[in-house]
N, C-alpha and C positions, 0 to 999 in steps of 0.2 A: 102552294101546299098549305092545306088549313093546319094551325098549330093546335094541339091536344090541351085540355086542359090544366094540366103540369106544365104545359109549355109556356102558357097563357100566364100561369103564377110564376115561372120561373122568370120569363121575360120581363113582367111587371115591379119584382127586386129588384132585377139587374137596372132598371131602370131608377125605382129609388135609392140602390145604393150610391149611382152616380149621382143621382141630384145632391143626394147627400153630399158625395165626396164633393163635389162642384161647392158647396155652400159651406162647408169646414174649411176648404180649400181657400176662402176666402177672408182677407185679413180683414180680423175683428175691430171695429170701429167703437169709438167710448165719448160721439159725440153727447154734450148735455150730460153724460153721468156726470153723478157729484158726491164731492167726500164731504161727511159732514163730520166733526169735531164732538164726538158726544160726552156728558162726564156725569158717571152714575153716580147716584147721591148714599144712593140704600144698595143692600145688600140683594133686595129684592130685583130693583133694575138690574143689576148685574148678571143675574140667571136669566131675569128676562131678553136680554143681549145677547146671551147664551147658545137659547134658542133658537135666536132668526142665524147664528152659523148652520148652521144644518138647512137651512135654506138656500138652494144653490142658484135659483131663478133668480136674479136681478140684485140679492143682496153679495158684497163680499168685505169680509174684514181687513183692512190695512193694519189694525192694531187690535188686535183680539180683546176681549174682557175680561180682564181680572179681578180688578179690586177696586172698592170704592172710594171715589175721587180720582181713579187713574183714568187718563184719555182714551178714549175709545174711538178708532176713524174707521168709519164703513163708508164703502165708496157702492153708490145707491143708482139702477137704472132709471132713466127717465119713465117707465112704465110703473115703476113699484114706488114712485116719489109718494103718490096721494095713501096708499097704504103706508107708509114710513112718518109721514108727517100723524095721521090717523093714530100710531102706535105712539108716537112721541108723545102727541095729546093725551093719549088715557093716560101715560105713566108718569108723566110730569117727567120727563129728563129733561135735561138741559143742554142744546145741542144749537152749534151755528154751520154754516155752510164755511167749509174749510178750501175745497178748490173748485170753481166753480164750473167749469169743463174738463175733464181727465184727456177728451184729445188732445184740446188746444194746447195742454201742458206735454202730451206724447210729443206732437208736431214740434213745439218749443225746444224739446231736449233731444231728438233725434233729426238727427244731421241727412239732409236730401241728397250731399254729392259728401262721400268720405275719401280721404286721402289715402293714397296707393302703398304706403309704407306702413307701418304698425307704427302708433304715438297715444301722445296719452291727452290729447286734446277731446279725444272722440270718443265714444262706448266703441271697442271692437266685434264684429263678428266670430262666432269658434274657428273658423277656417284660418282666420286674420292669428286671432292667440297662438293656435298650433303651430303656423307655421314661423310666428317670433320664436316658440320655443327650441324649434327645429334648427332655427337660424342662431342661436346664444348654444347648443351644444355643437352645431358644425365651428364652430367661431372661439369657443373657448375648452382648455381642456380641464375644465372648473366644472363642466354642465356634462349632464347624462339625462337624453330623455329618459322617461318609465310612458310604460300602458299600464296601468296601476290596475284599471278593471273595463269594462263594456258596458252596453247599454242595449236596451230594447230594440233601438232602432237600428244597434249594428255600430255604432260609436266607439272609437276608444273615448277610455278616459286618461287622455294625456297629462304626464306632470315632468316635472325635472329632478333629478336630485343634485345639489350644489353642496361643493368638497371643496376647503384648498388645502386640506392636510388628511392623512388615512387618522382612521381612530377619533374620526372627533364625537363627544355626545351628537346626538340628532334632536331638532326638531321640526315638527312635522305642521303643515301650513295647509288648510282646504279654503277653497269658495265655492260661492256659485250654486251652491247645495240646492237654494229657491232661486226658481229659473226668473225672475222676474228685479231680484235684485244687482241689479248691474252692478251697483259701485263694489261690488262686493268681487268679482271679478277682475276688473279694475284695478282696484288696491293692491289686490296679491300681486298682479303683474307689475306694479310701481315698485314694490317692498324688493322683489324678485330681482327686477331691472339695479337697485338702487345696493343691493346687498352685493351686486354684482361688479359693480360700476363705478360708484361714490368713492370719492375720496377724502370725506369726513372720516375722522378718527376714529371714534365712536360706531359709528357705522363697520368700518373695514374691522374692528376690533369684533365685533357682534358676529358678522358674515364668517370670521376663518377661525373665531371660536368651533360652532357648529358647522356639521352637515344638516341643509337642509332639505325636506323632501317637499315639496311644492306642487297642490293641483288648483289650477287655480276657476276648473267648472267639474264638480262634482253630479253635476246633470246636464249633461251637455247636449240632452234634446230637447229637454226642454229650454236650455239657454238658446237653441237656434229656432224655436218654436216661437221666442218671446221676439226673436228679429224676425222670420217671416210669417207669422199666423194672429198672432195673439201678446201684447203685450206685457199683458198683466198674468199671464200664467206662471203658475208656484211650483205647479207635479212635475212628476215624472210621465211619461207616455205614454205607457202601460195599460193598454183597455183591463177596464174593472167589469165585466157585465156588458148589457148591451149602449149605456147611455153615457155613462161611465168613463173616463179615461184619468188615468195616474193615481199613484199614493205619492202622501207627504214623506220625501227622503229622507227629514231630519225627523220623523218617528217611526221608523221602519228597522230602527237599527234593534239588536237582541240582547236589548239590557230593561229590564222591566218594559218592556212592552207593553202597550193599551192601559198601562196603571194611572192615566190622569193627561188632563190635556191633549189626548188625541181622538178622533173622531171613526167609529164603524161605518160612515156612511160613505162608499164608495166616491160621491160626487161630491163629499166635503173636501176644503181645502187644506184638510188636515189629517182625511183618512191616512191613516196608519198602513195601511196595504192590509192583503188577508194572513197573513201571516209574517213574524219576524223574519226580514230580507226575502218577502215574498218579490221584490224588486231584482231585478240584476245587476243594477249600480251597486246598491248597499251590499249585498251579495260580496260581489267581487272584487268589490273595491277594502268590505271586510277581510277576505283573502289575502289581500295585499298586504293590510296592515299586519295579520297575525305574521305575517313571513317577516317582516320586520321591526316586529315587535321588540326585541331586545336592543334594535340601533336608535330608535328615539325615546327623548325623555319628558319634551312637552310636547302639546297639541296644541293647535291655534286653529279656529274655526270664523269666518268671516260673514255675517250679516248683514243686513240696513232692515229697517232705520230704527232707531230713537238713542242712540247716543251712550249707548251701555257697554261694559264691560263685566262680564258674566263668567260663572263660575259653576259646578256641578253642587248642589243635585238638583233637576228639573223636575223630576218624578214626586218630591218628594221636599217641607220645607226644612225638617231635620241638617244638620248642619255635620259635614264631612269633618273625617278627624282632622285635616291640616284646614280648617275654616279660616284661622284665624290668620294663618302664613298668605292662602290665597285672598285674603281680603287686604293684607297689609302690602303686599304684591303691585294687586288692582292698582289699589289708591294711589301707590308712585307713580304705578304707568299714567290714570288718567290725569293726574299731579303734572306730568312731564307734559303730555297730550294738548294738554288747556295750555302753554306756554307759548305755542307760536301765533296761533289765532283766536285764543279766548274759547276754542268750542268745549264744552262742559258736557262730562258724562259722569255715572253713576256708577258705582261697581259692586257688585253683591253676589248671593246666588240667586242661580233660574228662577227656581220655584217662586223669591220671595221679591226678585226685582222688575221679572218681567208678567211671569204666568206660569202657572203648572205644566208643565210639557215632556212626555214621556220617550222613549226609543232615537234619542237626539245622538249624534256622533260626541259631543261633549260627555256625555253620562256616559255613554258606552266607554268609552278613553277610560274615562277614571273607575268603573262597578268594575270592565274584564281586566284590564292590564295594573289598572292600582297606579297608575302615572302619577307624578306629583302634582303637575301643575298641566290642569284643563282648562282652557279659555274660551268664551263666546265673543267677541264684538257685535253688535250692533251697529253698525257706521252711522255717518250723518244720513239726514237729521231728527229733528225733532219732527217734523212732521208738517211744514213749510210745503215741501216737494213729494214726502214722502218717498215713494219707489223711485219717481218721476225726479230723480236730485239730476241739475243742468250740468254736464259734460265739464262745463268751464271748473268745477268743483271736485276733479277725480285727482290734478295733479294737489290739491290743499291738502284733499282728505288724504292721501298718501304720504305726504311727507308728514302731518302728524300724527298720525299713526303707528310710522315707521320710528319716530320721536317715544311715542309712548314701547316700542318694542326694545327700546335700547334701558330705556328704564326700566323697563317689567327686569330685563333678564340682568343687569346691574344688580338689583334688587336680589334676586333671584341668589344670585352665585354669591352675596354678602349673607346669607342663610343657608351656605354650603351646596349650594342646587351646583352638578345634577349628580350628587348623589342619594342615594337610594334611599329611602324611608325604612 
């Protein structure tokens, strides 16, 4: 039977939509990309840098542009190298090759054969997390899973809450927000395990102080998108348009919104979505919080990379009325932090230590609820490994970490914390 015209076009989609799906379908390879190290002089370069974000073809930022003399790493295809060297040339920046294959370092830090039980030698898979979670609340009666909120593709957004006495202050723990930062996942589950388990003073003293409420993948499809599709993916899922796919989770949130450091360009990797919690994570997972909004009294937000310890406001470089409390805070934790291995971080606000950045779950904590103490990390490192930080590194960066949490909140409760402002 001859097919009609319509049929002819109908048939012809169904056919590119499977090539398509055939060719998305297939895990994204980063042979020959390379990050290149760049450090704007002028104020000028820095807009010029700017720019090529918004370019979603072959360029993407590791370290966004902010300010002049701060690092700049854009990880560059091997197609867009002679146009990137071309640009470098006109503008005079000053820029060297930082890693010089992004797979060879994929390949390096991702394990071929992983072991059967959940440990912290390895990045885990979300299915692997969930089900440690599942296993520390059947096992202890300290742990209560939550489904805190969903996701596009039909995901909970699993967490825990940990209690060893009713009544305690809360606080409240995310990761994982950009799908592509593993250690950041990692970490909460070490902190988790350890608040859990440790039989350090200091530690046990911390954990049965508070209730904690614990997620440790705040975008948990794209955290499974970054194990089977795509490594280096930041978004969320969410088709934007026809080319399009995800907004940035950590400017999506409903606290000044699109005011600085987020991007309307659906394919950037910092589009903001179409509207505030035009996302279902942020959405739901905002739900969550407002319902418990009265049982926590800090927030703690986990990153990678460069080595920060960060503070609200993002939007904005204006300085919060308790500045000077969460700066004095910082400095002990990263004080504490730097004690076991020497690694060295900075602690400031958003706006003024990293970049401008709008609609973050840190600003949102402190603009809606007025919480005393918001924190960002940026985990290791400085930008060595970048994303790409080696496995062998998640049990370090956990235990100091968990070092600097025991100071942050030391600190904390010697300035009357957690009561109320």
């Amino acid at each position: 039977m001859l097919l009609s015209c319509k049929g002819i076009i109908m048939w012809k989609i169904i056919v590119l939509c499977t090539i398509l799906g055939l060719a998305i379908a297939e895990k994204a390879r980063f042979n020959n990309y390379k990050v290149f190290r760049i450090i704007p002089t002028t104020a000028a370069q820095v807009e010029i840098l700017r720019e090529l974000e918004e370019i979603s073809d072959g360029f993407s930022f590791w370290e966004t542009p902010s300010f002049v003399g701060r690092n700049v790493d854009l990880m560059v295809a091997p197609h867009k190298l002679p146009q990137f060297y071309e640009i470098m040339a006109q503008i005079g920046i000053p820029h060297q090759i930082h890693i010089e294959d992004v797979q060879a370092l994929i390949d390096e830090t991702t394990p071929m054969i992983r072991s059967k039980s959940f440990d912290f030698t390895n990045y885990q898979p979300l299915d692997k997390i969930y089900n440690y979670l599942d296993e520390l609340a059947n096992n202890s009666d300290k742990v209560n899973t939550i489904i805190g909120g969903k996701t596009y593709e039909g995901r909970q957004i699993k967490g825990v809450k940990l209690s060893f006495k009713a009544n305690n202050p809360g606080i409240f723990i995310e990761g994982g927000i950009h799908a592509r930062e593993w250690i950041s996942p990692a970490t909460v589950m070490y902190i988790l395990n350890e608040l859990l388990t440790s039989n350090n003073t200091d530690v046990r003293a911390l954990a049965e102080r508070y209730d904690w409420y614990i997620f440790p993948s705040f975008n948990p499809d794209g955290y499974v998108y970054t194990h089977t599709t795509n490594r280096m993916w930041r978004k969320t899922r969410k088709p934007y348009g026809l080319i399009c796919t995800g907004s940035d989770p950590n400017r999506n949130w409903d606290y000044k919104w699109m005011s600085g450091g987020a991007s309307s360009n659906p394919c950037s990797e910092t589009y903001a979505g179409s509207a505030p919690f035009s996302d279902i994570e942020t959405k739901s997972m905002s739900e969550y919080i407002k319902s418990i909004a009265d049982k926590f009294d800090a927030y703690i937000s986990f990153h990678s990379y460069s080595q920060l310890l960060m503070f609200p406001y993002g939007h904005t470089t204006e300085h919060l009325e308790n500045y000077d409390e969460e700066y004095a805070i910082g400095s002990k934790a990263i004080a504490a932090l730097k004690q076991r291995y020497g690694t060295e971080y900075v602690t400031g606000n958003i706006a003024e230590t990293i970049y401008v950045a709008s609609g973050s779950t840190c600003d949102y904590i402190k603009g809606t609820y007025g919480k005393r103490l918001s924190y960002t990390y940026e985990l290791r490192d400085r930008g060595r490994y970048g994303f790409l930080l080696p496995p062998n590194q998640i049990i370090p960066t956990g235990e100091e970490t968990l070092d600097s949490l025991v100071a942050m909140f030391k600190e904390a409760e010697a300035r009357g914390f957690p009561k109320k402002n």
